[in-house]
C-alpha positions in Angstrom: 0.0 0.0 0.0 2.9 2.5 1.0 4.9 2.1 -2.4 1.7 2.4 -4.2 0.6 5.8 -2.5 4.2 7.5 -2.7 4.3 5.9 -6.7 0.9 7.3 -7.3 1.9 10.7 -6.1 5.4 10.8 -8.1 3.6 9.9 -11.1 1.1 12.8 -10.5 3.8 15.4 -9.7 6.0 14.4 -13.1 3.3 14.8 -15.7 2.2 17.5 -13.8 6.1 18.8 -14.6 6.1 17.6 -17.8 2.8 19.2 -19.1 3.5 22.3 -17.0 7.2 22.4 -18.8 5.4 21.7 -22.6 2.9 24.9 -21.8 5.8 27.2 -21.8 4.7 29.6 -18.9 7.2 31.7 -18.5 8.3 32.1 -15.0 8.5 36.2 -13.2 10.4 37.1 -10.3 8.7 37.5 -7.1 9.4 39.5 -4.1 8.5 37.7 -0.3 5.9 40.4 0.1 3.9 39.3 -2.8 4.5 35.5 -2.2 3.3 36.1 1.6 -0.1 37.7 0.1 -0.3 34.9 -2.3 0.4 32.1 0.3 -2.1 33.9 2.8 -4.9 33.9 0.6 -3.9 30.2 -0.4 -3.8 28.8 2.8 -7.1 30.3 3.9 -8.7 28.5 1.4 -7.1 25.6 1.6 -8.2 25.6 5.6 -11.5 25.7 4.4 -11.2 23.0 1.6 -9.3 20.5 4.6 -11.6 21.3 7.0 -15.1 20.4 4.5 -13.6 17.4 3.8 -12.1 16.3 7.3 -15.8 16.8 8.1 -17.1 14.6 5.3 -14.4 11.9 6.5 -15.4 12.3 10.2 -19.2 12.1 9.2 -19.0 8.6 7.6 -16.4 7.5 10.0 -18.9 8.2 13.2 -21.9 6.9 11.0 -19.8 3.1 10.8 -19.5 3.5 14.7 -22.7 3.8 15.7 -23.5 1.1 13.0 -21.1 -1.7 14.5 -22.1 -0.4 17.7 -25.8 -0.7 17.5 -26.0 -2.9 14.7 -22.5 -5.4 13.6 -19.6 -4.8 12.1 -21.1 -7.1 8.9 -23.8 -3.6 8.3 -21.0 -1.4 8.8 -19.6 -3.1 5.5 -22.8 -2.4 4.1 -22.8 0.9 4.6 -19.2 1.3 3.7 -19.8 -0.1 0.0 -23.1 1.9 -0.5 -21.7 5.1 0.9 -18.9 4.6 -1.7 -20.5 3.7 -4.5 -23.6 6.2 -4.2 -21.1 8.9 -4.5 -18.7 7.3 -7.1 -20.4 8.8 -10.2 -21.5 12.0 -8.6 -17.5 12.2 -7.3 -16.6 12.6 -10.7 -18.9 15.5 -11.5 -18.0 17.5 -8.4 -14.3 16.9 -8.5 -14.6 18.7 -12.1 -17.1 21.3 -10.9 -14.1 22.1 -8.4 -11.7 22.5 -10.9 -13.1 24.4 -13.6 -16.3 26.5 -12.2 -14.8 27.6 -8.9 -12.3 29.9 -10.4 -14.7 31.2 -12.9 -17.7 31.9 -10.6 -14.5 33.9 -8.2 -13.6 36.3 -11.5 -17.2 37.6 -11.3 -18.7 36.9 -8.1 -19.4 40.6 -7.5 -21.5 40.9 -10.5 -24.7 39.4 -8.9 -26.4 38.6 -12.1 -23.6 37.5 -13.8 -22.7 35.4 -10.8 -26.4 34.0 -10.3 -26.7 32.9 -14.5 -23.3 30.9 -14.2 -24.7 29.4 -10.8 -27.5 28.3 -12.8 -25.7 27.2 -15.9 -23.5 25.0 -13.3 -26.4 23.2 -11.3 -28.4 22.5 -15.1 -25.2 20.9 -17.2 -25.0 19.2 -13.5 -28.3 17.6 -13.0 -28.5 16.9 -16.7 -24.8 14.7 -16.3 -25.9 13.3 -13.0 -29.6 12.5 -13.3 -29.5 9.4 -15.6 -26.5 7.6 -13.8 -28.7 8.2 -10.2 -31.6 6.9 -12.2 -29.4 3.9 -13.5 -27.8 2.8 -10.2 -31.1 3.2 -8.6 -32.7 1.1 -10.7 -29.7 -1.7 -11.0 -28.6 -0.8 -7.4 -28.1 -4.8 -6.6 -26.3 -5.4 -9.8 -23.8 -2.5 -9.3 -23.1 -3.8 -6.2 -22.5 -7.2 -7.5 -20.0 -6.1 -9.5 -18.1 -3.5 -8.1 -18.2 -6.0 -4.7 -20.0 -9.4 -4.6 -23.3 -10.7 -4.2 -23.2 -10.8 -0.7 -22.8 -7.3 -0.7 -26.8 -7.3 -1.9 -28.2 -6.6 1.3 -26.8 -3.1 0.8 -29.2 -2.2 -2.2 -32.0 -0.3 -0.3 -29.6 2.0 1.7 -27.9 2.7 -2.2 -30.9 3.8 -3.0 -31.4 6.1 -0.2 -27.9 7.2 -0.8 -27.7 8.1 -4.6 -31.0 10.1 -3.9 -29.1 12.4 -1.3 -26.6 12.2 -3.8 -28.7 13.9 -6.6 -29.3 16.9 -3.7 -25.8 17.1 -3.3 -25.3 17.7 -7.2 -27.8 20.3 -7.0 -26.8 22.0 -3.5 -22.4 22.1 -4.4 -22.8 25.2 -7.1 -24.4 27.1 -4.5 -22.5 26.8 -1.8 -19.3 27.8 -4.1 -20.2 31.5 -3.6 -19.6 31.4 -0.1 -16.6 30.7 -1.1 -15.9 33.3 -4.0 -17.3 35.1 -1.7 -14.2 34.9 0.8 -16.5 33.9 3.3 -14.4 30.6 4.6 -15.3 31.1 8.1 -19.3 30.9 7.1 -18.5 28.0 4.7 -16.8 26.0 7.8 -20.2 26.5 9.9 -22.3 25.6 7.4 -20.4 22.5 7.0 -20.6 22.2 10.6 -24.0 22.1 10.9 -24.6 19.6 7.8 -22.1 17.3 9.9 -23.8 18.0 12.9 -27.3 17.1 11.6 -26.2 13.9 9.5 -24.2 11.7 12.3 -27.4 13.4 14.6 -29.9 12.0 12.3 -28.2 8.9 12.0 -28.0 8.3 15.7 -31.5 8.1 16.0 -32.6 6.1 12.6 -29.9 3.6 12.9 -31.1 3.0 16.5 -34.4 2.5 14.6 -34.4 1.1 11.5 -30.9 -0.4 12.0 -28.2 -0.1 8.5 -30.8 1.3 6.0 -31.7 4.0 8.9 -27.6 5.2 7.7 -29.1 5.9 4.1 -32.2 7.3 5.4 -29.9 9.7 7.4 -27.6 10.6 4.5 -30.7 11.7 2.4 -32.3 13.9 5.0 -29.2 15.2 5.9 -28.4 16.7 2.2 -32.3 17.8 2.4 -31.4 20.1 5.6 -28.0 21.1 2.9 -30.1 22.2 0.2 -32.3 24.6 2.2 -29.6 26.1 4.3 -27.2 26.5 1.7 -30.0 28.1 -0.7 -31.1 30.5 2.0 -27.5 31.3 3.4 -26.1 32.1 -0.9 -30.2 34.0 -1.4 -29.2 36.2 1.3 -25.6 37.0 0.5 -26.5 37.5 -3.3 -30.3 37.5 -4.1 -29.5 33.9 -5.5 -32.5 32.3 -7.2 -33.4 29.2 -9.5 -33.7 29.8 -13.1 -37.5 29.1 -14.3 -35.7 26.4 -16.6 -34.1 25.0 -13.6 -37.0 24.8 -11.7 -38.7 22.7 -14.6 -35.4 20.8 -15.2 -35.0 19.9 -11.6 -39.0 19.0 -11.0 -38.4 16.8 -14.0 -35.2 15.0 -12.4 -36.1 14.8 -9.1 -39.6 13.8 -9.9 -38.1 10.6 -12.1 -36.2 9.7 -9.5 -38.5 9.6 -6.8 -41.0 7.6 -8.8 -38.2 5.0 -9.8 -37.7 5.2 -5.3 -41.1 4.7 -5.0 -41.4 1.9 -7.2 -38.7 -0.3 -5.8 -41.1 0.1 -2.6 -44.7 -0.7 -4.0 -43.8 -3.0 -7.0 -42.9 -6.4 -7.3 -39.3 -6.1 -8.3 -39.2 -6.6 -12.1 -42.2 -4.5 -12.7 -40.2 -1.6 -10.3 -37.2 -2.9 -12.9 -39.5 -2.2 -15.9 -40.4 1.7 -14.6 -36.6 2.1 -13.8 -35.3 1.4 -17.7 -37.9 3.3 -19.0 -37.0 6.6 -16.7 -33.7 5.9 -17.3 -34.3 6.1 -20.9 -36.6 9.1 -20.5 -33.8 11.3 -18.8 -31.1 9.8 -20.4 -32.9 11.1 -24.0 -33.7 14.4 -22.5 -30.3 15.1 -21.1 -28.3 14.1 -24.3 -30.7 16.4 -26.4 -30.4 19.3 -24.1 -26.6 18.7 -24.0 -26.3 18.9 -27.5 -28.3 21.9 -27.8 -26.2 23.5 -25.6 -22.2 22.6 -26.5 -21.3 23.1 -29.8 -21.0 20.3 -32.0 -17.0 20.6 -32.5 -16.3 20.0 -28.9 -18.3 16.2 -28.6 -15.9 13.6 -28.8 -15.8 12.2 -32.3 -17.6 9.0 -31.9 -20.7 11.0 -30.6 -20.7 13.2 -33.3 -21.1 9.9 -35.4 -23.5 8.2 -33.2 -25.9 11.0 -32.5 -27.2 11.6 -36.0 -27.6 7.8 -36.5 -29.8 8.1 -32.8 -31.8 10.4 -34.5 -30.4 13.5 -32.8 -29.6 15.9 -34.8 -26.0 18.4 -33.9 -27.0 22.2 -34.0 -25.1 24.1 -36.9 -25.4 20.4 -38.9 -27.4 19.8 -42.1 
């Protein structure tokens, strides 16, 4: 494990050289004033960033306690492998939405309406790259965990399900609570991530004791409920902050999919709740391509899409 974690990082740090060197930045003397400012600035930010995420990593790490404690240390396993693989997909959205919207929603963050559209624009390409995949591993939540882990692992399945649909809040809640950041507001960002921590190992304290591993998922959704009204009232306060009427449709239609295909899984024999999963899979999955394509130019899809799309019947905007 240790010459796999320091190889892993050397690997990272030479490309990282290497594609840095190919750029041809060229490099400007700095005086120890400026670098202080620079590092100041840096390390607040990164105090905030280290802080969310020991948080996070505390969360889940109290959650397995009071699971092998009031439960076994088999559920805690459970809950482990659901935990992970509810957020696997979604990781890889909000790991990009990290890297590439922060900085831009910082250049204009005090121009509210410029600020609020790119908000918007954020949480819509979101939702429309995260819905289907929820949609999918609620529907095939068993299978998923199958492969990823075993079959054993099956018990798992219902708390998945309660866990992608916290998940799909989470996707929706993250490009709001960016601007507390652009904002410079790090010590508001650490209590609001206090308080999401604070209600989520809270919450699953008492459902766990109730309803015993799935009361972990249970907790995990509610908890990113409580996220996306506090965050939405903290951001509407600091910037007048509020959902595009497109957004509002967009995330009706989402959120309304996946809580039927929830439902189902709960009132339906399992191949009929199957049956109503494929088909809102298909649904969004449709929808979100269509939209997509509508809104990125045609030039910047992958190749093989730009072959496959037309033969789907989609058509590419600006194409005959």
């Amino acid at each position: 494990m240790v010459p796999s974690l320091i190889a892993t990082a050397a690997a990272s740090l030479i490309f990282s050289w290497w594609f840095g060197h190919k750029a041809g930045v060229p490099t400007a003397p700095l005086a120890a004033s400026e670098v202080s400012l620079e590092a100041r600035a840096l390390l607040k930010l990164g105090f905030a960033f280290m802080a969310s995420a020991m948080l996070t990593m505390g969360a889940a790490y109290a959650v397995r306690l009071l699971i092998v404690r009031m439960v076994n240390i088999e559920a805690a396993g459970l809950y482990q492998s659901g935990w992970t693989l509810g957020g696997l997909y979604v990781g890889f959205i909000l790991q990009a939405m990290g890297a590439d919207f922060y900085p831009r929603l910082t250049a204009v963050v005090q121009e509210r309406a410029q600020c609020n559209r790119l908000v918007n624009e954020q949480a819509q390409i979101s939702l429309l790259l995260a819905g289907p995949g929820v949609i999918a591993t609620l529907t095939f939540a068993p299978l998923v965990l199958g492969i990823f882990y075993s079959r054993a692992f099956g018990g798992a399945a219902a708390m998945l399900r309660w866990i992608s649909m916290g998940a799909a809040l989470q996707v929706v809640s993250w490009p709001i609570g960016f601007v507390i950041l652009a904002e410079g507001r790090q010590n508001l960002f650490f209590w609001t991530e206090l308080a999401f921590t604070v209600v989520h190992v809270g919450l699953a304290w008492v459902l766990v004791a109730t309803l015993g591993v799935n009361g972990a998922g249970v907790a995990f959704f509610l908890a990113y409920v409580f996220h996306a009204f506090m965050i939405y009232a903290v951001v509407r306060n600091l910037t007048g902050f509020a959902w595009s009427g497109s957004n509002r449709q967009l995330g009706f239609f989402f959120l309304g999919l996946i809580g039927l295909v929830f439902c189902a899984f709960w009132a339906l024999a399992p191949w009929a709740a199957t049956g109503v999963g494929v088909v809102a899979l298909l649904a969004s999955g449709v929808h979100s391509v269509r939209t997509l394509v509508r809104l990125v130019s045609p030039t910047r899809l992958p190749r093989p899409l730009q072959w496959l799309l037309p033969l789907a019947g989609i058509r590419l905007r600006g194409k005959g």
